[in-house]
C-alpha positions in Angstrom: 124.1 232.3 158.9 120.9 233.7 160.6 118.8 231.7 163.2 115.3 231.9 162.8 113.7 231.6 166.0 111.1 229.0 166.6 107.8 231.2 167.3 107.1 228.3 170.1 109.9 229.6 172.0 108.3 233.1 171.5 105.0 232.0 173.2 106.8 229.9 175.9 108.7 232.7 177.2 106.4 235.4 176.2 109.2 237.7 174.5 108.3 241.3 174.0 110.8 242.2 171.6 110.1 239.7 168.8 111.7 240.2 165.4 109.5 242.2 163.2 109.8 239.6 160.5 108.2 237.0 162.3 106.3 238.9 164.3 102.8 238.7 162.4 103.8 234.7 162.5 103.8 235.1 166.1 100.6 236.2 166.7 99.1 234.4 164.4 100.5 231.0 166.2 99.3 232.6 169.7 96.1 233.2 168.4 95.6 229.7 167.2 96.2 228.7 170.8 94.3 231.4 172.9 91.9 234.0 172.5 94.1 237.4 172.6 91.5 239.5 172.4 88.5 238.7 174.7 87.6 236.4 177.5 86.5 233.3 176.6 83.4 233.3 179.4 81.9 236.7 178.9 83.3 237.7 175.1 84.1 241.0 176.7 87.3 242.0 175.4 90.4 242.5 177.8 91.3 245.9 179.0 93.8 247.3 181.8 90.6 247.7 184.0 88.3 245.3 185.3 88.9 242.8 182.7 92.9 242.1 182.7 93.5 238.7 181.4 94.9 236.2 184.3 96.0 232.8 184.2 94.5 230.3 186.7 98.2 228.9 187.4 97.6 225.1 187.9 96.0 224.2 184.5 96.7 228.0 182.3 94.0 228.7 181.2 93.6 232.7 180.7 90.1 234.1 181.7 89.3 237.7 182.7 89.8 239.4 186.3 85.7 240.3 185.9 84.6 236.8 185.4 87.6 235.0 187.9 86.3 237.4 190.6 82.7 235.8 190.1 84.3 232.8 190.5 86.1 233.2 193.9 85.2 232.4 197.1 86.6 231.5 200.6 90.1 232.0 199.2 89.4 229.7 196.5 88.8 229.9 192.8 87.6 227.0 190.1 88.7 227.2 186.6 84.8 227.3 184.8 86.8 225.3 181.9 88.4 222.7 183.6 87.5 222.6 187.0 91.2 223.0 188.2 91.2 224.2 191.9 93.0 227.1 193.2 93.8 227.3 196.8 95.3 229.4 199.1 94.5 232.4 197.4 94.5 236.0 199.1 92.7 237.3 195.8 91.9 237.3 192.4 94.8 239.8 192.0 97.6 237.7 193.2 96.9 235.4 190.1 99.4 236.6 187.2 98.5 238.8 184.2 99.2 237.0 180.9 102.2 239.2 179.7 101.1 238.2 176.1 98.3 239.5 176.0 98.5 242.4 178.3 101.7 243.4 176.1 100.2 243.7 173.3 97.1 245.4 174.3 99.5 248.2 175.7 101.1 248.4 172.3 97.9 249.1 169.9 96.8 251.8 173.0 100.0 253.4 172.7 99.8 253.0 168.7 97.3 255.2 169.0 98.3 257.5 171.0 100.8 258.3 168.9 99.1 258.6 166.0 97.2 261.4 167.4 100.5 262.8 168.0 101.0 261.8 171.7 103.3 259.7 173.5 103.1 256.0 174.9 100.2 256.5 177.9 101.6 252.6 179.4 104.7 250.9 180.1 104.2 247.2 180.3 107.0 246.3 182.5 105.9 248.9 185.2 102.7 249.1 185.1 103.0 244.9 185.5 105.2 245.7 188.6 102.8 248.4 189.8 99.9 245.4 190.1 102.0 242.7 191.6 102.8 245.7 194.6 99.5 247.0 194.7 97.5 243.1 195.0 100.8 241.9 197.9 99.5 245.2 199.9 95.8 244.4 199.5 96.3 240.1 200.5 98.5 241.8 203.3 95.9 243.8 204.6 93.6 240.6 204.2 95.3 238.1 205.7 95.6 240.6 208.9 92.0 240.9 208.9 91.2 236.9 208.9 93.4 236.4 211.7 90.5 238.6 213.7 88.2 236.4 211.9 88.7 232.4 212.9 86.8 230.2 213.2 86.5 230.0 209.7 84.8 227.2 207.8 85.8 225.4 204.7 82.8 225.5 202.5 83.3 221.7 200.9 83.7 220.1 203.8 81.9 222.1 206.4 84.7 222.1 209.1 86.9 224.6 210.5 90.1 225.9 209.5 93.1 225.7 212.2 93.7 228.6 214.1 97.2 227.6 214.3 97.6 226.7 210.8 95.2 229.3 208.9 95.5 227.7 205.1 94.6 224.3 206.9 91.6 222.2 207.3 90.7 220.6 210.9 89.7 217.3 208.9 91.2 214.8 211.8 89.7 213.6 214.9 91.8 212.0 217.8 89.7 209.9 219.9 91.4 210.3 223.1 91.6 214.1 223.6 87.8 214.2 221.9 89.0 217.1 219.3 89.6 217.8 215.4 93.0 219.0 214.4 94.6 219.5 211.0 97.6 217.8 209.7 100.0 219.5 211.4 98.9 219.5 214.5 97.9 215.7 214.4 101.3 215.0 213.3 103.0 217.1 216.4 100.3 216.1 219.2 98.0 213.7 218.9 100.9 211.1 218.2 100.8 209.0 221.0 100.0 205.2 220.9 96.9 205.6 222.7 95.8 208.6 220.0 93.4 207.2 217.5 93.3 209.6 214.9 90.5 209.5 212.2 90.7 211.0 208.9 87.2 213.0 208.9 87.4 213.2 204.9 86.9 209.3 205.0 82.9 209.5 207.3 80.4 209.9 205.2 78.1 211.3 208.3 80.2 213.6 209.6 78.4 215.9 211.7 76.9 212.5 212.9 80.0 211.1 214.1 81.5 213.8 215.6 77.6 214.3 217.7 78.1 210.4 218.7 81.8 210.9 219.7 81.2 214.1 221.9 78.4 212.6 223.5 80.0 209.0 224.2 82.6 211.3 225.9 79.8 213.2 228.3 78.9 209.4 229.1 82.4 208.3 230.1 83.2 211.5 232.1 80.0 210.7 234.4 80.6 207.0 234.9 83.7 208.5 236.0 82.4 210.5 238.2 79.9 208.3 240.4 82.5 205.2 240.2 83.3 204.8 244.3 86.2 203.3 245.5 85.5 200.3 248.0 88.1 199.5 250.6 90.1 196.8 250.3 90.4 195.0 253.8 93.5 192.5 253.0 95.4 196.2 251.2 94.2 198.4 253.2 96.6 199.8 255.9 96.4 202.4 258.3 98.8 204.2 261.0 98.0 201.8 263.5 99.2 198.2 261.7 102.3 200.6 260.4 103.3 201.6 263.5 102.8 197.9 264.7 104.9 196.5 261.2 107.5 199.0 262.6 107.7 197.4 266.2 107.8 193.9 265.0 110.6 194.6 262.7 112.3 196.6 265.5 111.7 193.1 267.8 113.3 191.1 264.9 116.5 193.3 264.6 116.7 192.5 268.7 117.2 189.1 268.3 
């Protein structure tokens, strides 16, 4: 008995060796789902250039390298559909090629090519391989260059990111040691019970607060400064009532 394949499973798992019977039934249940054929921002149809089609990875939705690269900024990128976030991200070329559609694109050029009597120009699988090494090198080369770079500042919030934790915002304040820290580093120093640490996300005024705490500081180190110490006449002792403690005692022990 033959098993028909579900052509859900096909899309899932992006197979690129489909069964010719099923596989016009395929693509016709991909293309209900997604646009395989041009971006659905710019209607510019995808090629193996500029416009390879990517998927934003947290929500999947598959938009163009052009448009994406419009898109990114400070090593972030917002899905224009959904408004899903992207973080962390060295560049728009670390974000994966939809196999899908990039498969079948290299199948009607190589169609062609040999129907002019040539042989396939592309190789999916290593020309796939060939980007993934080519964009690690390039966010290798760019993460080396940021780490010349810090201070840097998180556009949203307007703070900076951690120099010892680069893909971290400084969005906590300790009110003892008078300085922002991100997570991490409020976890591991500012721990202490005398460490009030406040969470900069929850002041609305920010750049207010911090000018009030800095300044309240300045304050408290001059107070510090002028406060004189008074002698104490009942505490205070010097050489001459030690040495006469000593003799005493030593008048005592005599006895």
């Amino acid at each position: 008995m033959k098993v028909i394949q579900n052509p859900t499973q096909y899309f899932f798992e992006q197979s690129n060796n489909p069964s010719n019977e099923y596989l016009d039934k395929i693509n016709t249940f991909i293309g209900k789902l997604i646009n395989q054929k041009s971006c659905l921002l710019c209607k510019q149809d995808y090629n193996i250039k500029d416009r390879l089609p990517r998927i934003l990875i947290h929500c999947g939705h598959t938009i163009c390298t052009q448009c994406l690269s419009n898109f990114y900024k400070n090593r972030r990128v917002r899905c224009p559909l959904c408004l899903k976030l992207v973080k962390h991200l060295d560049s728009i070329d670390r974000l994966p090629i939809n196999h899908t559609i990039f498969s079948k694109m290299a199948e009607e050029i190589n169609k062609k090519s040999r129907f002019h009597g040539g042989t396939d120009v592309i190789d999916p699988q290593q020309y796939l391989f060939t980007q993934f090494q080519q964009s690690a090198i390039q966010a290798q080369k760019i993460r080396q260059q940021q780490q010349n770079q810090y201070p840097q500042i998180d556009p949203d919030s307007g703070l900076e990111y951690c120099e010892f934790h680069n893909d971290r915002v400084k969005h906590f304040f300790c009110m003892k040691h008078k300085v922002t820290c991100c997570r991490a580093c409020s976890e591991m120093i500012h721990q202490n019970k005398d460490c009030i640490v406040v969470d900069l996300y929850e002041i609305e005024d920010v750049p207010a607060f911090l000018n009030e705490a800095y300044k309240l500081n300045q304050e408290n180190n001059s107070q510090n400064q002028n406060i004189q110490f008074l002698p104490d006449d009942d505490n205070n002792f010097n050489d001459d009532d030690l040495e006469g403690e000593f003799a005493q005692n030593e008048s005592l022990q005599s006895l």
